[in-house]
C-alpha positions as CSV (number, residue, x, y, z in Angstrom):
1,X,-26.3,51.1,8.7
2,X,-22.3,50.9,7.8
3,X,-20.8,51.9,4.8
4,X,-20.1,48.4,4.4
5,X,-23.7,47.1,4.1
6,X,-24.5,50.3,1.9
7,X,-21.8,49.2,-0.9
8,X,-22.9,45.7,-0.3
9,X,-26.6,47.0,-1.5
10,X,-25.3,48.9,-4.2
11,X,-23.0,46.8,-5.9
12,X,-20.3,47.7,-8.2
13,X,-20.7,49.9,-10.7
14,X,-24.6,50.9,-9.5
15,X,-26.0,54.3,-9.5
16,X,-24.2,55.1,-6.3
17,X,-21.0,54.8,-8.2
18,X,-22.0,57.1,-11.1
19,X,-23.5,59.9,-8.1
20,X,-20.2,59.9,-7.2
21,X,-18.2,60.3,-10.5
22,X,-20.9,62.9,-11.4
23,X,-20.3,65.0,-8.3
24,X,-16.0,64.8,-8.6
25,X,-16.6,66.4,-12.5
26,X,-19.0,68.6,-10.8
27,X,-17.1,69.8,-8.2
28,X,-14.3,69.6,-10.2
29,X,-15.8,72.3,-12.7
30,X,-16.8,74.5,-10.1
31,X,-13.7,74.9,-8.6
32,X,-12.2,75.8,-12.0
33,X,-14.4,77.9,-13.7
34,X,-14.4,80.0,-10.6
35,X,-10.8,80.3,-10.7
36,X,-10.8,81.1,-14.4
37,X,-13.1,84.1,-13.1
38,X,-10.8,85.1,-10.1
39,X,-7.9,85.1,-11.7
40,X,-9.3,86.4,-15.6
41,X,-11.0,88.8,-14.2
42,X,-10.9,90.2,-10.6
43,X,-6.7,89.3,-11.2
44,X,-6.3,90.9,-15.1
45,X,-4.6,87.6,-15.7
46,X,-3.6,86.5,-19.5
47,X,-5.7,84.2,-20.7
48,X,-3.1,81.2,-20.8
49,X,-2.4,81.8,-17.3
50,X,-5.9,81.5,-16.2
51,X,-6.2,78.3,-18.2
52,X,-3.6,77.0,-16.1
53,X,-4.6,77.8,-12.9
54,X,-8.0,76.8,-14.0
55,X,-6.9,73.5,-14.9
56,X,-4.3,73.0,-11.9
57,X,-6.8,73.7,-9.4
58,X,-9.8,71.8,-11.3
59,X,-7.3,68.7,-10.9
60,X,-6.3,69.9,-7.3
61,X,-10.7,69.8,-6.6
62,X,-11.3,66.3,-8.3
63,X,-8.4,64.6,-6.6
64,X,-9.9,66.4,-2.9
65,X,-13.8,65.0,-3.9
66,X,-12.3,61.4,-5.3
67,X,-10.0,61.3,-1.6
68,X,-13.6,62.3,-0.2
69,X,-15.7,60.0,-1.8
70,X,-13.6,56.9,-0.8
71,X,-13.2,57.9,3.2
């Protein structure tokens, strides 16, 4: 079956779509909390520097899974 068809049977804004938003936010947190981690704790970072790194690469990981999604 094609992607094509697939969408077709979903239809915009079905469940499909929200699977989809769900896992970029998911992803999305994952990435950042583990950077958080890395860098607060393995890297002795300050805290407003792991927040930033945390929210660069969060961004970085829903951008990759939303360029993902829509291959």
């Amino acid at each position: 079956m094609t992607r094509d068809r697939i969408l077709q049977a979903a239809g915009p804004g079905s469940v499909g779509a929200m699977k989809t938003w769900r896992y970029m936010a998911l992803h999305a947190a994952i990435a950042a909390g583990f950077i958080f981690l890395l860098q607060r704790y393995a890297l002795s970072a300050s805290l407003e520097s792991s927040l930033l790194w945390a929210l660069t690469f969060g961004g970085c990981a829903a951008g990759l899974a939303y360029s993902q999604s829509h291959r």
